[in-house]
C-alpha positions in Angstrom: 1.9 -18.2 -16.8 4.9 -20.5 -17.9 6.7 -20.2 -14.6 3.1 -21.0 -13.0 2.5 -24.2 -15.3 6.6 -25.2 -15.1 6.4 -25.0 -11.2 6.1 -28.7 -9.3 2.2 -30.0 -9.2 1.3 -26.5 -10.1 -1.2 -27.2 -13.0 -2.9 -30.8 -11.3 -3.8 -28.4 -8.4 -4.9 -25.5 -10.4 -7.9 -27.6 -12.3 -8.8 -28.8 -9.0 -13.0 -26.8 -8.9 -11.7 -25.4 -5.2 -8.4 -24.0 -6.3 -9.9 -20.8 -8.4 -12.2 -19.6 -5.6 -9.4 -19.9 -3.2 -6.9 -18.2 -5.4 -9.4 -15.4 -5.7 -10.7 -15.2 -2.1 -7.4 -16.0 -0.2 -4.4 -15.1 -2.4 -5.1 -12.3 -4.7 -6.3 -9.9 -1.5 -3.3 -10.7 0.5 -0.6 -10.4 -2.6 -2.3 -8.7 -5.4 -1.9 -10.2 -8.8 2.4 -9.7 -9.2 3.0 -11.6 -5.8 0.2 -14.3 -6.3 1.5 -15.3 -9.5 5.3 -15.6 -8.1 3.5 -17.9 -5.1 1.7 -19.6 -7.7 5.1 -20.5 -9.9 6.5 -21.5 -6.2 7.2 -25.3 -6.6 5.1 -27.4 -3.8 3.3 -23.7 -2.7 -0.4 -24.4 -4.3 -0.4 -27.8 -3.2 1.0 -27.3 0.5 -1.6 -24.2 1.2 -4.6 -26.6 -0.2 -3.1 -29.4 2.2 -4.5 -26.6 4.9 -6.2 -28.7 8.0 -7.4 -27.8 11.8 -3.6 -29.7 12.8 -1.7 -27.9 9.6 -3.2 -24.5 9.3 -0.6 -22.8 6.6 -3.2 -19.9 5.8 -3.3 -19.4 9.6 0.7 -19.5 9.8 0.8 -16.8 6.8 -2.2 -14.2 8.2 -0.8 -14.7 11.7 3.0 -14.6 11.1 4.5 -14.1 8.0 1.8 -11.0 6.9 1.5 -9.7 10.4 5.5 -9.2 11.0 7.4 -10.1 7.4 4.5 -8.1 5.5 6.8 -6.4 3.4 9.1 -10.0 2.6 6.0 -11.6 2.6 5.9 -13.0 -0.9 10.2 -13.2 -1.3 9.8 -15.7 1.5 6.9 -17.8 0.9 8.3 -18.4 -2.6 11.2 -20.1 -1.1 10.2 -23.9 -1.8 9.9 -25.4 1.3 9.6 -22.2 3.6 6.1 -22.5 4.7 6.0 -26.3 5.3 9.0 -25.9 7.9 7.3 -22.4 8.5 5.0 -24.3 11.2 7.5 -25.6 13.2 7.1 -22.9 16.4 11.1 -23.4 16.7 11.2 -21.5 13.0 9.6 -18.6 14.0 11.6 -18.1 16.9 15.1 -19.1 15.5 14.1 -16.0 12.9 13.0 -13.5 15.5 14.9 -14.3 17.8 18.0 -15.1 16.5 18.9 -14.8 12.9 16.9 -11.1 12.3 18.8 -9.8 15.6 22.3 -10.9 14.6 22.1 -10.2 10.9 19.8 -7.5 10.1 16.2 -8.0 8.6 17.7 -7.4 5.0 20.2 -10.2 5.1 17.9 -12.7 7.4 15.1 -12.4 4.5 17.9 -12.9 1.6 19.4 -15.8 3.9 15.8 -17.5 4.1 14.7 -17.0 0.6 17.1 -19.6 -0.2 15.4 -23.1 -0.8 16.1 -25.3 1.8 17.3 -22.7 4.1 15.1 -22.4 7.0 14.6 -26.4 7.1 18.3 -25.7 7.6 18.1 -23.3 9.8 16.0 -25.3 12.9 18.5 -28.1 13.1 20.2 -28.0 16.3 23.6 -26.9 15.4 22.9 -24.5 13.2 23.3 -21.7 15.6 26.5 -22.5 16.5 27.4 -23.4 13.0 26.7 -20.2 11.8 28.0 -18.5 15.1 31.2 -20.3 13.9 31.4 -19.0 10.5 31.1 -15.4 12.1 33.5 -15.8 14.4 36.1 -17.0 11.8 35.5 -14.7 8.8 33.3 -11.8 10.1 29.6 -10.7 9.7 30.0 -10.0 6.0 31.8 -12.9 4.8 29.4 -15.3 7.0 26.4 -13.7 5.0 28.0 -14.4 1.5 28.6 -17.8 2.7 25.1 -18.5 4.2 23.3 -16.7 0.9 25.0 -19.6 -1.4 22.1 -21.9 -1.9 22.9 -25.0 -0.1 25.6 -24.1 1.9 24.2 -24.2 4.8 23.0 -27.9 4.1 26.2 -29.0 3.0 28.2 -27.4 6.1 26.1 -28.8 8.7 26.1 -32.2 6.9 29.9 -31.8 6.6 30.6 -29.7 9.8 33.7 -31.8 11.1 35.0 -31.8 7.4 33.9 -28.2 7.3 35.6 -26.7 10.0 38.8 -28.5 9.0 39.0 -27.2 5.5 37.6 -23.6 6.8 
């Protein structure tokens, strides 16, 4: 309950009258009651699954996506702030597929994307070769300590020419 109330906007959405049905109907079914409260203390997650419309369908993204083929990361990943909202971009779900699961392994790909931040990250355009980079220059293994350092990724792709000069 404290991580719940602590969490970004989490208690103005929770006394909205829709939010307790929905929490019942929606959440507790897909994530039982361990997983729904870890959503719940997700900063931003309440309000951005309310924010739900016919252009911005996060419950569509989650039953269609991230519980039909993450099921068993589901919750580790939607509790990543920001992961759902950049979660509708179509190039997220393909840069995960089809690139960062195939070169690193589903293990490493969901502890690489539960970071906050890092799948916005992740769909900028040189990312891919960013990370290729970092492979290239200190192997597989080193690459994934580097990536699973919250905020690396944003600062190396801010920094990259810096970056690549000091690496």
């Amino acid at each position: 309950t404290k991580a719940i109330l602590s969490a970004n906007g989490s208690l103005g959405r929770l006394v909205l009258s829709h939010t307790k049905p929905f929490v019942h109907k929606y959440l507790y079914p897909r994530f039982e009651k361990e997983g729904t409260a870890k959503l719940l203390a997700t900063p931003g997650f309440i309000g951005t699954i309310l924010s739900s419309t016919e252009d911005f369908d996060f419950k569509a993204v989650i039953d269609d996506y991230v519980l039909t083929k993450h099921k068993d990361h589901a919750v580790q990943l939607l509790s990543a702030p920001g992961f759902l909202r950049n979660l509708l971009d179509d190039d997220a779900r393909e840069v995960i597929d089809n690139y960062l699961i195939p070169k690193f392994g589903i293990s490493d790909a969901v502890r690489m994307l539960s970071k906050d931040g890092f799948l916005g990250n992740l769909i900028q355009p040189q990312s891919k070769v960013a990370i290729d980079g970092l492979v290239t220059k200190f192997g597989k293994e080193r690459a994934i300590q580097l990536l699973t350092n919250k905020g690396f990724l944003c600062h190396y792709l801010q920094n990259i020419d810096d970056m690549n000069q000091i690496v």
